[in-house]
N, C-alpha and C positions, 0 to 999 in steps of 0.2 A: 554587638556590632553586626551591622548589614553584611555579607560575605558578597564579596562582588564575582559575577557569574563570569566565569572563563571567555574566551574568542573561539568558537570554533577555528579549526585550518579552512583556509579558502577552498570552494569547491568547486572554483574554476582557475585551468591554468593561466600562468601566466602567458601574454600576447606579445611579441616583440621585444619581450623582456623587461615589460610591465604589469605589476599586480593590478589582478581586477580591485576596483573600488566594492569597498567595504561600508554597507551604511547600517547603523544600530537604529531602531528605533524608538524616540525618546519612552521613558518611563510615565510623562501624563499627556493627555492631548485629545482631544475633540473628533479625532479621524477616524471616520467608520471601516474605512480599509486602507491596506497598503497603497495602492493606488493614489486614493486622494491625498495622502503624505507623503508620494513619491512626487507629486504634478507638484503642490506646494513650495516641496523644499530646493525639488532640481529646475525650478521654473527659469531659471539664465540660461537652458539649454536650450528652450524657443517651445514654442505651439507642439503639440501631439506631438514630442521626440520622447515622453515618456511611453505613452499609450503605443508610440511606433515599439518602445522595447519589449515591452508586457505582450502583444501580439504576437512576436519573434519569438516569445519565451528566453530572452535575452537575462533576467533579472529572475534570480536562482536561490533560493532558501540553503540555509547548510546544509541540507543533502543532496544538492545539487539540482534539485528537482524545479523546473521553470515553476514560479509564482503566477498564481489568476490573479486579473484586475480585478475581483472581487473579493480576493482573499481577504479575511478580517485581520483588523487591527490588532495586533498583538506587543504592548509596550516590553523592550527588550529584545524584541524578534531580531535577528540577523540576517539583512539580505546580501547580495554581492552579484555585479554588474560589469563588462567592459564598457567605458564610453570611448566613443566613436574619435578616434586618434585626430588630430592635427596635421595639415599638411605643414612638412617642414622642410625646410631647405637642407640639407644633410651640411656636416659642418665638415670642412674637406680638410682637415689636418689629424693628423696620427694620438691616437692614445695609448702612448706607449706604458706598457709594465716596468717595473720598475724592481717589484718583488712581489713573487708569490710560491706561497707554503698553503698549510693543511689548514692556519685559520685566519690568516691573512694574503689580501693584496693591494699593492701599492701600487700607483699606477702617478704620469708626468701629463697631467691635465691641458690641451692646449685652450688657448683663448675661444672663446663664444661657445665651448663646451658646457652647457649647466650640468651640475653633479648629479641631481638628481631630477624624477620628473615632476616640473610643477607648471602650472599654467599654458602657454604654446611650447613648451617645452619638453615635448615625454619622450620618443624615440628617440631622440638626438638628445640623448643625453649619458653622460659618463655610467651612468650604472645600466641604465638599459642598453649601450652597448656591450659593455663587459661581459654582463648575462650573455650576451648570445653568444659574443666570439669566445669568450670563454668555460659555456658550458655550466656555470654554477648559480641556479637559477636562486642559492639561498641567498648572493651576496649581496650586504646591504650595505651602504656607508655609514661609519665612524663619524663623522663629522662631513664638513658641505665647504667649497670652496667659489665663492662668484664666478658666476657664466663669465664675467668680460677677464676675470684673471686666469691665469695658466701656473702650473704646477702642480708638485704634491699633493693627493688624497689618498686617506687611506679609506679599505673596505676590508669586512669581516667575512668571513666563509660561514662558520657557524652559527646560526641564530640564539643559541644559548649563551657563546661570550660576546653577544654584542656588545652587552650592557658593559661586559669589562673593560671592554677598549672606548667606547664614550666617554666612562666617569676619569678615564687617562685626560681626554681634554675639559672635562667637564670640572677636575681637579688642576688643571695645569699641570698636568703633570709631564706635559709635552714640550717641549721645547722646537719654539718655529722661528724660522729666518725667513725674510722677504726680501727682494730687490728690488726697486723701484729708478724708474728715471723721471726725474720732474727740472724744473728751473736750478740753476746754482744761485744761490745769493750772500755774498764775499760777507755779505754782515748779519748773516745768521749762526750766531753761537751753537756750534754741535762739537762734540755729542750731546744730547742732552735727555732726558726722560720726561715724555706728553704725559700730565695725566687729567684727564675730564670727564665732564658724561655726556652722554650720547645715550639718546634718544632716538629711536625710529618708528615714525607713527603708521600704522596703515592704510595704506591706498597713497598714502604719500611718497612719493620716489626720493626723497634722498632723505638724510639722517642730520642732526644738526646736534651743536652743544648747548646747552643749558646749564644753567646753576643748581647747585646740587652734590650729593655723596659721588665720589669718583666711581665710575664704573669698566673706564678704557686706560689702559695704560702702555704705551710704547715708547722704546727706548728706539731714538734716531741716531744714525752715525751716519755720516758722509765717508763714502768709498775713495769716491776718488771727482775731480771735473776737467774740464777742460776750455777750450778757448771759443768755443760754437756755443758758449752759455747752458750745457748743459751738466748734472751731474746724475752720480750712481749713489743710491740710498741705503745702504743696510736697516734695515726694520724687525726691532725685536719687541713684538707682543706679550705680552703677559694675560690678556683675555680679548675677547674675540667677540666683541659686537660689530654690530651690521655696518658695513662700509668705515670700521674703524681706521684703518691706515689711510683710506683716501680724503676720511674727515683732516684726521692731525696732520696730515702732510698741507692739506689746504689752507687748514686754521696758521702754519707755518710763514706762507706765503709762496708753498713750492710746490702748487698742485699737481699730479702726477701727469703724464702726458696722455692721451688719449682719451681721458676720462672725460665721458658724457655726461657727467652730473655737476663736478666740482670743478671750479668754483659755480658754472654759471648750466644751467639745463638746457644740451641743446635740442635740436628737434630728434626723432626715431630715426635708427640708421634702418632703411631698406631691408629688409629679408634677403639674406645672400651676400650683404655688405660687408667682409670680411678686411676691411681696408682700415689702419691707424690703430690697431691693439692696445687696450690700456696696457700702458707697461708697466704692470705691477707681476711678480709671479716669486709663486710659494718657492724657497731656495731649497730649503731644509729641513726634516722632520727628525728628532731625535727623540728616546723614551725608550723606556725598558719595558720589555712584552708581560704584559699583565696574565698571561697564559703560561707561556715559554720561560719567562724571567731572563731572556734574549736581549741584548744592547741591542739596540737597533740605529742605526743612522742612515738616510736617505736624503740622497743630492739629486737634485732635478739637471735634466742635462742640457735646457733651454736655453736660450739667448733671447735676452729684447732687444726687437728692431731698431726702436732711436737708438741705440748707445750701438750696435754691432755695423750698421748698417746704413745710419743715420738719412741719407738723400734720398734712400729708398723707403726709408718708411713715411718719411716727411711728405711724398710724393704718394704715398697709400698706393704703390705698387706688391 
């Protein structure tokens, strides 16, 4: 058996509370130097932004040491790079802690937060915040919770138990509540348990159902409603694919409110548009510490707009 060669540690710090990008270079391939399989691969950054980095000595072999544009091709080789951040509109609501120990922190996610960094999303995000204002440049997330939802996520302190708090959700072994406010409808049979599959293709923005082996299953309860046609959803998951709750809630006929995708895709909200919140938000995390052997339960302290608030958020004030 092939023995697969370790990850050097990175040999550049992290920036803002982001890891430098990490690139391997494949095992077979035509390229007489890093270079030309740096222009190749990161060609969506535009004309000369690679050759601008190689100049800077920007793009760093494991021992830190700036790589030549003419360095040779070495299948295997490990380089590692910052790319040039994203201007982002900072997201102006609180990430509040919720709990934090020696290998965990839990923190109350608010809306347009993304958990981690991906796409125009890296500084202004729940983990490259934490890093900074908290200091612990190892912490990484446990699992990922949607930019447009707010609540509970957890992150690990340790890079050696990550893996034991992931296989916690990766096993179900977590137990989550959600709230939702969407339409009430007087002839919808609840409680009841969704189960379908779900599909989420890439480059496609939203997820749909298909025929097939179940893959998504939640159990719906209705809280409570009232006379403005609106109701409170209890939502309990049992696994956790891509826009699963906003799928079965739509599939329902009770699409959640503020949601940009379901039922109908509307246009991009503006950069800085923090008006109309999907009201979806993680309630509750429960699970025993795969470390610690520690009960854990964790309540988020949020409130959604339409239900607390209702004229004001209808108004996207």
């Amino acid at each position: 058996m092939r023995r697969k060669t370790p990850t050097p540690p990175p040999p550049l710090p992290q920036r803002d509370g982001v890891d430098p990008v990490r690139v391997r270079l494949p095992g077979e391939g035509a390229w007489a130097t890093v270079r030309k399989h740096l222009v190749e691969r990161l060609s969506g950054a535009g004309p000369g932004v690679v050759d601008a980095m190689f100049e800077a000595g920007r793009i760093v072999g494991a021992d830190g040491r700036a790589v030549a544009p003419d360095a040779a091709y070495r299948p295997g080789m490990f380089v590692w790079f910052h790319r040039d951040l994203p201007d982002e509109v900072p997201v102006p609501f609180p990430l509040e802690v919720v709990h934090r120990d020696e290998h965990i922190v839990v923190v109350d996610k608010p809306h347009f937060l993304a958990t981690t960094p991906r796409g125009g999303h890296v500084t202004e995000t729940a983990l490259a915040r934490l890093r900074r204002e908290l200091g612990i440049p190892t912490l990484t997330a446990a699992h990922r919770l949607d930019r447009l939802t707010a609540g509970l996520v957890l992150f690990t302190v340790r890079p050696g138990e990550r893996g034991a708090y992931q296989t916690l959700f990766g096993d179900r072994r977590v137990r989550k509540e959600y709230e939702a406010v969407a339409p009430y409808d007087p002839g919808l049979a609840l409680p009841r348990t969704v189960r379908s599959r779900i599909v989420k293709e890439r480059g496609v923005l939203t997820a749909r159902e298909v025929a097939g082996e179940v893959n998504a299953v939640t159990r719906v309860e209705l809280t409570e409603h009232r006379a403005d046609g609106l109701a409170r959803y209890r939502l309990l998951p049992t696994t956790g694919q891509t826009h699963q709750l906003r799928v079965h809630l739509d599939a329902l006929g009770v699409p959640i409110l503020g949601d940009p995708l379901y039922p109908v895709v509307t246009g991009p909200v503006p950069p800085g548009d923090f008006r109309r919140p999907l009201q979806l938000l993680a309630r509750t995390l429960e699970f025993t510490d795969p470390v610690t052997g520690r009960e854990h339960r964790f309540d988020s302290g949020r409130t959604l707009g339409a239900w607390s608030s209702p004229g004001t958020w209808a108004a996207g004030q």
